[in-house]
C-alpha positions as CSV (number, residue, x, y, z in Angstrom):
1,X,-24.2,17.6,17.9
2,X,-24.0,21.4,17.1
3,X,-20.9,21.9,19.6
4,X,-19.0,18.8,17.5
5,X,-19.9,20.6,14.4
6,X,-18.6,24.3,15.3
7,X,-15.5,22.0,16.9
8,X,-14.6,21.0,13.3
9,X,-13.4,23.4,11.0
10,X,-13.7,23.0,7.2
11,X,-9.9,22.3,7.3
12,X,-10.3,19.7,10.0
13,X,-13.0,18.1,7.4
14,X,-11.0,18.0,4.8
15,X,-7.9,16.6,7.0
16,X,-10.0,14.0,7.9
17,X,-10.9,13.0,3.8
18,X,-8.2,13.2,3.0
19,X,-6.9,11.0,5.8
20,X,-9.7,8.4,4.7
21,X,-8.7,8.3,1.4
22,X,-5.7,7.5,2.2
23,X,-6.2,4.9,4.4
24,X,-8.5,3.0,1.9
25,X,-6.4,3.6,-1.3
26,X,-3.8,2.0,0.6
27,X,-5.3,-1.2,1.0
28,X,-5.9,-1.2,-2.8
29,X,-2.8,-0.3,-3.6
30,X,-1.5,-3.3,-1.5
31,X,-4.1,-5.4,-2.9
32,X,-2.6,-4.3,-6.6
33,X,0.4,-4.8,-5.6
34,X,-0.1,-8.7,-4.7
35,X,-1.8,-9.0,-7.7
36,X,1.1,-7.7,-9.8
37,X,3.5,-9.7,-8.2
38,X,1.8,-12.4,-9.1
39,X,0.8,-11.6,-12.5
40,X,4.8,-10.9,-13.4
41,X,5.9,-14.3,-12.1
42,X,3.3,-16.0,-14.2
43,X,3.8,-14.0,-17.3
44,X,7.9,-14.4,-16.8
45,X,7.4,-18.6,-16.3
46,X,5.2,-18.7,-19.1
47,X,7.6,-16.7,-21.3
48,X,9.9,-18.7,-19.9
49,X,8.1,-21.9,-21.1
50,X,8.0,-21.2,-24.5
51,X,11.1,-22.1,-26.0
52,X,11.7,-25.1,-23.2
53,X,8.2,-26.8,-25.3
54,X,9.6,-26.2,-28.7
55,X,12.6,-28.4,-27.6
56,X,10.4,-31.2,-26.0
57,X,10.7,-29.7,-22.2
58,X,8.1,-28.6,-19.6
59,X,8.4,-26.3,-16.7
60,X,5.7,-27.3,-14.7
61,X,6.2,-25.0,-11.5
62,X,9.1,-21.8,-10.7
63,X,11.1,-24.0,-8.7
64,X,11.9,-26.2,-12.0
65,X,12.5,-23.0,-13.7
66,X,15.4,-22.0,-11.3
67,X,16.9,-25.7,-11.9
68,X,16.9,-25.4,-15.2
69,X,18.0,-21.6,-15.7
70,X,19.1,-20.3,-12.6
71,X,19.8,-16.6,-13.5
72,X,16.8,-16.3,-15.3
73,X,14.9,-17.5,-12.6
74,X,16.7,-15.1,-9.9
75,X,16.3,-12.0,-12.6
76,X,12.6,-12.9,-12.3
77,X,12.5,-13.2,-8.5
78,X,14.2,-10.1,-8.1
79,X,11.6,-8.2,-10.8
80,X,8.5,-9.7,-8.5
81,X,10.0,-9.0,-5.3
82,X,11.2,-5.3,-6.3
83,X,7.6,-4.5,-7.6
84,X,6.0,-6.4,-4.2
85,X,8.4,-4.2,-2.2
86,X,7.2,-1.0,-3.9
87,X,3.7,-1.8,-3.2
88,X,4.4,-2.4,0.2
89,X,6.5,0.8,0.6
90,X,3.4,2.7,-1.4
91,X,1.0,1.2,1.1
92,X,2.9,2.1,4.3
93,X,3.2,5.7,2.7
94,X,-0.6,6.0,2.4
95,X,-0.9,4.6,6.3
96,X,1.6,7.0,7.9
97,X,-0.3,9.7,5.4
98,X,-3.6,8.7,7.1
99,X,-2.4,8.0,10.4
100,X,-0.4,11.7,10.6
101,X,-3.5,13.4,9.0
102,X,-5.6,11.8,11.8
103,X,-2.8,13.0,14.3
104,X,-3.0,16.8,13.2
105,X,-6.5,17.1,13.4
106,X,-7.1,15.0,17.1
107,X,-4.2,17.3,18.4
108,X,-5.8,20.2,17.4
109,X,-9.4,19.6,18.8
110,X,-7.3,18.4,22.1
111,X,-5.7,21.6,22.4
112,X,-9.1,23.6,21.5
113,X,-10.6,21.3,24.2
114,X,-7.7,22.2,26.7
115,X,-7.9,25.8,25.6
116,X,-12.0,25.8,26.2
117,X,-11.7,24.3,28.8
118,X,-8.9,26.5,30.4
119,X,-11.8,29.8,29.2
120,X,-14.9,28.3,31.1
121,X,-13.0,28.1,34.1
122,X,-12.3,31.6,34.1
């Protein structure tokens, strides 16, 4: 256990929160993400519902909504799928930030290793 502890530098530590920080905010940004989309689609139909009841008419799902106003109904298909698509670009930031991070520091204890390893031989 002491020769894995002397093989990790403070840096390699900190490589390796930072990496796992990453890697977990990621999934919460995606999960924020889905829940954003889905909040703006149900805030837009219901907005969008309001003045069809003052004149007698119900939207009862998004499909209806494209029927009756189609470029309303693209607009807000295009606002939830431009915010899903961030989220999803956010998340895969945070992965190939975690994923890298992890890279750096098993590429560096490989080389150490090789380095070592090349030593003892001598």
């Amino acid at each position: 256990m002491s020769d894995q502890e002397e093989f990790f530098s403070k840096k390699h530590n900190q490589l390796l929160n930072i990496a796992t920080w990453a890697k977990y905010l990621s999934w919460l940004v995606l999960a924020g993400a889905v829940i954003l989309t889905a909040q703006n689609l149900f805030t837009n139909l219901n907005a969008e519902d309001i003045p069809f009841k003052r004149a007698g008419i119900s939207i009862p799902s998004l499909i209806d909504l494209f029927f009756l106003t189609p470029a309303n109904g693209l607009r807000y298909l295009f606002e939830a799928a431009n915010i899903f698509i961030n989220g999803i670009a956010t998340f895969l930031l945070l992965k190939g930030v975690s994923l890298g991070l992890n890279m750096i520091v098993e590429t560096d204890v490989n080389y150490r290793e090789k380095t070592l390893g090349a030593q003892d031989e001598r």
